[in-house]
Each structure stands twice: as structure tokens, then as C-alpha cells.
C-alpha positions in Angstrom: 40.0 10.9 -25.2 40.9 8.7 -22.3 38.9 4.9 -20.9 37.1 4.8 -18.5 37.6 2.4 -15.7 35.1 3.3 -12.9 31.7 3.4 -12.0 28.6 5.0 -14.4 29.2 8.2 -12.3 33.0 8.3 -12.9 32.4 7.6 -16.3 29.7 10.8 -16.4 32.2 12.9 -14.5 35.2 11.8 -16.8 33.4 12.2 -19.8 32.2 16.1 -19.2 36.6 16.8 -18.2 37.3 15.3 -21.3 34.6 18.0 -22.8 35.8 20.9 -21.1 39.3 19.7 -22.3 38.2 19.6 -25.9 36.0 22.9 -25.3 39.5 24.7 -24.0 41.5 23.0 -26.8 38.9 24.5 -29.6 38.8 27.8 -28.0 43.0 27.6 -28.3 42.4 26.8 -31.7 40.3 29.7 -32.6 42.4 32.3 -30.9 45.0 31.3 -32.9 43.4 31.9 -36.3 42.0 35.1 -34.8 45.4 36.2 -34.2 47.2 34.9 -37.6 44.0 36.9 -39.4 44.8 39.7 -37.2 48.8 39.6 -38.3 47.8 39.4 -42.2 50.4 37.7 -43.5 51.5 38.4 -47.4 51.5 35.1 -49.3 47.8 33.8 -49.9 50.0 30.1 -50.4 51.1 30.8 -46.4 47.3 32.1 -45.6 45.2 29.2 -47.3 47.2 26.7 -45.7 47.3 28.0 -42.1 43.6 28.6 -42.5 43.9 24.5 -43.5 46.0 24.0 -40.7 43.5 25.8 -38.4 40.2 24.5 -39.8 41.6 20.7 -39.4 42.6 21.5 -35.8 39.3 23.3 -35.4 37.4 20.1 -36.6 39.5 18.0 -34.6 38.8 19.9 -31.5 34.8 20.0 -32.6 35.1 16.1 -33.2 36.5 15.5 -29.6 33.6 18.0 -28.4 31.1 16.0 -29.6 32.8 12.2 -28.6 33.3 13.8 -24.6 29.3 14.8 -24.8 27.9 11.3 -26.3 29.7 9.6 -23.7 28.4 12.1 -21.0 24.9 11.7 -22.2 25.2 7.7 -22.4 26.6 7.8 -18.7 23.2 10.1 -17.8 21.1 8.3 -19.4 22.6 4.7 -17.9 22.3 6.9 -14.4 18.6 7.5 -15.5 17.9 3.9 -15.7 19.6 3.0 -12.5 17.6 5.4 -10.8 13.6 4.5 -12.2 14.4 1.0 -11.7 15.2 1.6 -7.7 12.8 4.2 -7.5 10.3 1.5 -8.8 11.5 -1.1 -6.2 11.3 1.2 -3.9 7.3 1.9 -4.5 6.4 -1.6 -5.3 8.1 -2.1 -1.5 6.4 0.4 0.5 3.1 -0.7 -1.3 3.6 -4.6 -0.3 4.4 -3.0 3.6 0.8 -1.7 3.7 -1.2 -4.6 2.3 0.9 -6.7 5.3 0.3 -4.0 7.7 -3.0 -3.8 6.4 -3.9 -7.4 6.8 -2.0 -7.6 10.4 -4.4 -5.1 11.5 -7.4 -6.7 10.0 -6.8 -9.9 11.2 -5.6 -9.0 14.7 -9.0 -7.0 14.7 -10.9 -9.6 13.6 -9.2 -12.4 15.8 -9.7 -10.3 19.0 -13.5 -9.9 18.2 -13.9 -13.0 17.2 -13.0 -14.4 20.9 -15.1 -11.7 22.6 -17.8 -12.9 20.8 -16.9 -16.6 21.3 -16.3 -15.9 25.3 -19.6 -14.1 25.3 -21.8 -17.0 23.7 -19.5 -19.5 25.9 -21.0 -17.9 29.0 -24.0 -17.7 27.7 -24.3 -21.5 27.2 -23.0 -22.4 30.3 -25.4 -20.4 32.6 -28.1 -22.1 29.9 -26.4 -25.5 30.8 -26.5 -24.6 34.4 -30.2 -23.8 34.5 -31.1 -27.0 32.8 -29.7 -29.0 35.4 -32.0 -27.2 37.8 -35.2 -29.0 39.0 -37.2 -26.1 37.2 -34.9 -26.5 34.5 -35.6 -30.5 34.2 -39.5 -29.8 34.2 -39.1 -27.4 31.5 -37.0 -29.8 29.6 -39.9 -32.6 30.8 -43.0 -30.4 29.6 -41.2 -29.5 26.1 -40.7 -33.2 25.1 -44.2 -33.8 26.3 -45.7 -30.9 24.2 -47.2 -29.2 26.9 -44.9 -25.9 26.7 -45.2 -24.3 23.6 -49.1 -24.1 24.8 -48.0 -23.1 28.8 -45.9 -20.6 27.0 -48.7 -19.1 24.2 -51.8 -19.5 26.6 -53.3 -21.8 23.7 -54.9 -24.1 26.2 -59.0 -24.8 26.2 -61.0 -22.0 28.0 -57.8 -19.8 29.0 -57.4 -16.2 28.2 -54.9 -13.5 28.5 -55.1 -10.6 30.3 -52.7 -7.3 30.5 -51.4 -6.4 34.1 -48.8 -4.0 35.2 -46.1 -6.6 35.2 -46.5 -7.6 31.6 -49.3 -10.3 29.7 -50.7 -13.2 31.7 -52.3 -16.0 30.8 -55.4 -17.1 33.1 -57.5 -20.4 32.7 -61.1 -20.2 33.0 -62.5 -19.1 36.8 -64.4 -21.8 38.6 -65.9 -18.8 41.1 -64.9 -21.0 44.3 -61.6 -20.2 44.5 -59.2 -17.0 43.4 -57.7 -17.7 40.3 -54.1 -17.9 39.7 -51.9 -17.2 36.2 -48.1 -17.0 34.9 -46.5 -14.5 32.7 -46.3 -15.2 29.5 -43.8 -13.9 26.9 
């Protein structure tokens, strides 16, 4: 049997040679006593001790047989090993890509939505802040501190009453008859 000196799969490799060398030795070996029981030879002293001879060689070869296919199955299952242990690298690698792909997308998602909707209140406030600073603007802002909007706005006031017209509800106070009477919209 020879050592091996290179890698798991020269080991594998070497070892199954060395049991096809053994395998070809053994089948020598039998061929031999095939022929020696073919040839008959008188003397059962010359017969019992090349059938000996032939069973020691035959358990030699056998022995050899069986060291070549240990170390053949050693080198597999060393191979077998190698080869879960990258396979499992391998998943546990493409499954940490998609949670980061995953979360890039999310949060790229999320970010560009979260500006639209920041832009969009942004512009909102600033045509609110633009109004305010209008002189109908400042006498909202004068009639709210005062108290006087909330009932403008709900036509809560003594004597006035709210009418539907085409353009939506109004809010009218109560007629004096002289003059023609004038409302707002209300929401």
C-alpha cells in the first residue's frame, strides 16, 4: 500500500489504484490455484501446502482489498464534508444577499416617499404662510383670536339662518326688509 501526499481527492483517487491493484493481484492469485487444482498434482504433502501457500496469498490480497477501500471511503466521506460545509456557506450567503437587497429596496422606497410626502406638506405650508400674510389673511388671523370665527364660520350668530343655494350652504342674518340682504358661504 503506498502514502499519500496530496490533496483529499488524490488521496481518493490513490486509494481506489491501490484497490484495483490489490483486486488484480487477488484475481492472479486465484488463477493460480485454479490452475495447480487443474494440474492435480500426486503428493497430498505438495497439495495442502500449495493450497497454504495460495490461501495466505489469497488473504493477503483480500487484506490489501479491504485497506485500499477504507481509505477510499475515508477520502469520500472527508470529500462529503468539504462539500455540505461550502454548500452551507454558500446558502447562508445568498440568504444574507436578499435580506440586504431586501432592506436597500425598502428603505430606498421608503426614503423617496418619505420626501414626496415632505415636499408636498412643505408647499402646502408655504402657500398657507403666504395667505396669512395677506390682508384677508391677517383679518382671519384677527377674528380667530377674537372669537368671532368659529361663529362667522358655523352661522351660530343671534337671529341668523342658513339657507341651501346652488353654490353650496350660506349663512344669512336676519332681514331688516329695507335693504337686500347679503350672506357668505359657509363650509
Amino acid at each position: 500500500m503506498s502514502e499519500y501526499d496530496g490533496t483529499e481527492d488524490d488521496d481518493g483517487v490513490q486509494a481506489f489504484r491501490d484497490m484495483t491493484a490489490a483486486m488484480g493481484q487477488l484475481g492472479v492469485v486465484l488463477e493460480a490455484v485454479d490452475r495447480r487444482q487443474q494440474l492435480r498434482l500426486t503428493g497430498e504433502a505438495v497439495e495442502a501446502s500449495e493450497a497454504r501457500t495460495a490461501a495466505i496469498e489469497a488473504d493477503m490480497a483480500a487484506r490489501k482489498a479491504l485497506e485500499a477501500a477504507e481509505t477510499a471511503l475515508q477520502a469520500a466521506e472527508s470529500q462529503v464534508r468539504t462539500s455540505v460545509t461550502w454548500a452551507g456557506l454558500s446558502g447562508l450567503l445568498v440568504a444574507l444577499l436578499a435580506i440586504c437587497g431586501g432592506y436597500w429596496l425598502g428603505r430606498a422606497s421608503g426614503w423617496e416617499l418619505g420626501q414626496a410626502t415632505g415636499y408636498a406638506e412643505a408647499r402646502s405650508e408655504i402657500a398657507a404662510a403666504a395667505w396669512a400674510n395677506t390682508p384677508s389673511g391677517r383679518r382671519a388671523l384677527f377674528l380667530d383670536q377674537k372669537g368671532s370665527l368659529a361663529i362667522v364660520a358655523t352661522c351660530s350668530g343671534p337671529n341668523w339662518h342658513v339657507e341651501t343655494q346652488k353654490e353650496g350652504r350660506a349663512c344669512f342674518p336676519e332681514s331688516t326688509g329695507t335693504a337686500k340682504q347679503t350672506g357668505w358661504f359657509i363650509p
